[in-house]
N, C-alpha and C positions, 0 to 999 in steps of 0.2 A: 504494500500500500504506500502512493507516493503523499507528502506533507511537505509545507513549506513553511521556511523561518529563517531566523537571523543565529548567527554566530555571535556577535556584537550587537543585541540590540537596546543597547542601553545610549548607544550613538545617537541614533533616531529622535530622544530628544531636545537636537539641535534643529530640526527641521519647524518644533514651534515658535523654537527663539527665534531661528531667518528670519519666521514669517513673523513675529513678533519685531523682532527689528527695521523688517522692511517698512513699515506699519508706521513706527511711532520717533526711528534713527533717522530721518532722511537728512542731509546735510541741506543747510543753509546757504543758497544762491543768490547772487547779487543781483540787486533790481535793475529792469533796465526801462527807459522809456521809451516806449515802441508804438509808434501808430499802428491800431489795425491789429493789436494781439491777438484779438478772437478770430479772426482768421487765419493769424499764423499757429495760435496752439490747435486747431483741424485740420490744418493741412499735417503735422507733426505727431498726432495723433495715434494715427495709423502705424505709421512707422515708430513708435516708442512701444505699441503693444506688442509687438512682433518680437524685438530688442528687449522686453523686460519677462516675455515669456519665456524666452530663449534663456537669458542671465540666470531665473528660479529654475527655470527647468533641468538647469546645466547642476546649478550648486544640489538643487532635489538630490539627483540619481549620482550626485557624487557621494554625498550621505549614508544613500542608501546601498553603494557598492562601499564606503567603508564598513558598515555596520555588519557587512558578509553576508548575502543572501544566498542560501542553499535550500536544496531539493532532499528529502531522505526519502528512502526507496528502507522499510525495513520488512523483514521476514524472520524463517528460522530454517537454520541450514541442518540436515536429519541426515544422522548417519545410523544406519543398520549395524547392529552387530550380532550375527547371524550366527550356524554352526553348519560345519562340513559333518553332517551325515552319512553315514552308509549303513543299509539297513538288509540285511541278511537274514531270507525269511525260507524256511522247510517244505520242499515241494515233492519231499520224497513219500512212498506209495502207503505210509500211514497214515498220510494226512486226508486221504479217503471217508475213514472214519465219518460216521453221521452222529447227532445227538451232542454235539457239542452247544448247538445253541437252545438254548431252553424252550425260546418261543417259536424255533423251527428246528424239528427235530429231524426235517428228511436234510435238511444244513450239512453240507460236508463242512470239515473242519477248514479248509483251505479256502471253501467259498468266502466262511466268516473271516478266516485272517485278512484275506483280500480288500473285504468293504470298511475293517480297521486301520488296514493301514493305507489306505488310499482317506480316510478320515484323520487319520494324525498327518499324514503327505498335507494336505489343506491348511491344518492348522501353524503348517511350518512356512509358511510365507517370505519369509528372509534369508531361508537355509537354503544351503547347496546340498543336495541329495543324490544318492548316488543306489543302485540295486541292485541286490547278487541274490540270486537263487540257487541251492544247492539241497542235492542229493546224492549220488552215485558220488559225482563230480561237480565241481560249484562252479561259476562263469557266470559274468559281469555282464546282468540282464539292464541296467541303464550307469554312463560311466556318473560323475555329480552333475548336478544340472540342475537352472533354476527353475527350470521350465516344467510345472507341477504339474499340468493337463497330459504333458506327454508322456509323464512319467505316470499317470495313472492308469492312460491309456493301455501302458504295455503291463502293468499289472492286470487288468483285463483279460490280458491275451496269456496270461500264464496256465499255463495246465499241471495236474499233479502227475507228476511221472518226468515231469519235461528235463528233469538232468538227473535220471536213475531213480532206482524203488530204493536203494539204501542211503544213509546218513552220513555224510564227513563235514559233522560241522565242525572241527578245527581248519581243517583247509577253505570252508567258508568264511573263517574268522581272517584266514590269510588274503582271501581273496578281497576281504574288505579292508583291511589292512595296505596292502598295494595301494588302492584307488583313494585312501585317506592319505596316505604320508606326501606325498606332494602339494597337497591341500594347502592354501594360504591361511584358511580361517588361524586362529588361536585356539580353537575350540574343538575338537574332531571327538567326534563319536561313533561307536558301533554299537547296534542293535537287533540283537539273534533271538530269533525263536523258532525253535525247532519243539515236538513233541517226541524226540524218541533217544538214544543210543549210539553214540556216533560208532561207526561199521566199517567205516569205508576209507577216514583220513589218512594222508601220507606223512605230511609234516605233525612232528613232533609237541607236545602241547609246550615244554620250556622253550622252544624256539617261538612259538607262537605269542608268548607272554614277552620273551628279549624285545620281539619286534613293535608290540604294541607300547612297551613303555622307551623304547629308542624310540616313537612315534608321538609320545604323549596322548595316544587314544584311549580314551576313557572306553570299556564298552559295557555297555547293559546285555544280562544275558534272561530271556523267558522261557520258560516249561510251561509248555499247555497240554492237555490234557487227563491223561492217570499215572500219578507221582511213580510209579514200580516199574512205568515204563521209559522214566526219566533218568536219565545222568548226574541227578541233583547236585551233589558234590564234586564234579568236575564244572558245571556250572557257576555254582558258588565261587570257586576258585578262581576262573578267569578272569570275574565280575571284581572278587575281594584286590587281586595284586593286580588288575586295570584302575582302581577308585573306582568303578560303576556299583551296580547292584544289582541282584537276584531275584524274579519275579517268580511268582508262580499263579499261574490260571489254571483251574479248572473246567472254566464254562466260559461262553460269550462274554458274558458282563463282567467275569472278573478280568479276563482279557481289557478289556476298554475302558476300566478300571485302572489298569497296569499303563496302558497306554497315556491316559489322560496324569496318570502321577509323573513319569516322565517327561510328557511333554509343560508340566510344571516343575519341575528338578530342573531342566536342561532350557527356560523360559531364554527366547531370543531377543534382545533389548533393542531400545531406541532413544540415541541419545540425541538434543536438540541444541543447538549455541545458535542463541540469538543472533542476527548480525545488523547492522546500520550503513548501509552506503550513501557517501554524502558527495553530490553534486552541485560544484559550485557557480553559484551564479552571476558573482560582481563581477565578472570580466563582459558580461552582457551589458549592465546596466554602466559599468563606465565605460566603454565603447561609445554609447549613447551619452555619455554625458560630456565626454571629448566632442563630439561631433555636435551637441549643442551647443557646445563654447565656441565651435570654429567658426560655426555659423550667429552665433552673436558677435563675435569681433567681425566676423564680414558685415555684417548689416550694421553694426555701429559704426562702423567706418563710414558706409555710406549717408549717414545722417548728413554727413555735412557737405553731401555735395549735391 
């Protein structure tokens, strides 16, 4: 929003004392005896108003370019401070499973993770996000991106089976790992939920843990479904020596539950710094008040001829 004012307006009042002086200071002129005066102060007339508008108008805007006249232009300038996610989610062949959601019970389980976590994808508006799906084998189903529609998009398009019917989620843990460490944010997080036993990984869990904290990636780990067919304490563990923390769902709502406490633990800020840009404007109004003075010494010159 633009506004306008004076840097110096405490100048300004000189501009009643001018006129105060023009007023009541005029000097004292010698009499002269002239025949025929009334006709020479009409002829002289004309030309004195011209010449005295000029002379005010000059000293006015000289005034008023001392006094500093500027323009502010202020706002608030918003910087995001967002997080490098990556979110690695179980598309292996247990996620089949029906009865996970309460209020739909022919619900496979993977249907339900999909429409949660395309619902926290939404709520993350400032964060770079990035998608790895694993089972057999894990690979990098969106790299981060801010771009949330697209990425929901291809949650969409995921299927249960689509990287193997077994579980390697520490190699999923790595595979999120990679697409985080290069990440500019400060801030990088992982976020796994798998419902079963990892089967299938290569990579070793102490190399998996090296790499997350030469990374500084916090990760959160979830278990959904039925705890006996959970890895709880290898979970725990990655969660504990990352700083994250350990979820466990048993149903829909505790899932979105788990989700919604995260995406308040891990809350994306917005920080604002006022600013004031000041545009100045006595180079205008003296400009114009030089160019009245030139032009009143021109026309007082010519008075007298």
């Amino acid at each position: 929003m633009s506004s306008f004012g004076f840097e110096y307006p405490w100048i300004l009042i000189l501009i009643p004392v001018i006129i105060f002086c023009s007023l009541k200071c005029k000097a004292k002129e010698s009499a002269l005896i002239f025949p025929h005066l009334k006709l020479l102060k009409k002829a002289g007339r004309k030309k004195s108003f011209l010449v005295e508008f000029l002379k005010y108008s000059s000293i006015f805007l000289l005034v008023v370019s001392l006094a500093g006249p500027v323009r502010f232009d202020s706002g608030v300038s918003v910087k995001n401070i967002g997080y490098d996610i990556a979110l690695a989610v179980d598309a292996s062949g247990s996620m089949k499973e029906k009865g996970f959601d309460e209020e739909d019970f022919l619900k496979d389980k993977f249907t339900v993770v999909k429409e949660l976590l395309k619902d926290f994808i939404s709520k993350r508006e400032r964060d770079n996000i990035a998608l790895v799906v694993f089972g057999t084998f894990a690979y990098t189903a969106s790299p981060l991106t801010f771009d949330k529609d697209v990425l929901k998009k291809i949650i969409d398009y995921l299927q249960i089976g689509i990287a193997g019917q077994k579980t390697a989620i520490l190699d999923a843990i790595a595979q999120g790992i990679s697409l985080l460490k290069k990440a500019e944010a400060k801030s990088k997080i992982l976020i796994l939920l798998t419902d079963g036993i990892d089967t299938a990984s290569k990579i070793p869990l102490d190399v998996i843990l090296k790499m997350a904290k030469k990374h500084k990636i916090k990760i959160y780990t979830i278990g959904i479904g039925d705890k006996e067919n959970i890895n709880i304490p290898l979970l725990k563990k990655i969660a504990k020596e990352t700083n994250g923390d350990f979820f466990f769902a048993k149903n829909a709502s505790a899932l979105k539950e788990v989700y919604n406490k995260i995406e308040s633990l891990e809350k994306s800020e917005i920080k604002g710094a006022r600013f004031v840009k000041k545009d100045q404007l006595y180079i205008y109004t003296l400009f114009l008040s030089v160019l009245m003075l030139l032009l009143y010494i021109y026309f007082y010159g010519r008075r007298g001829v």
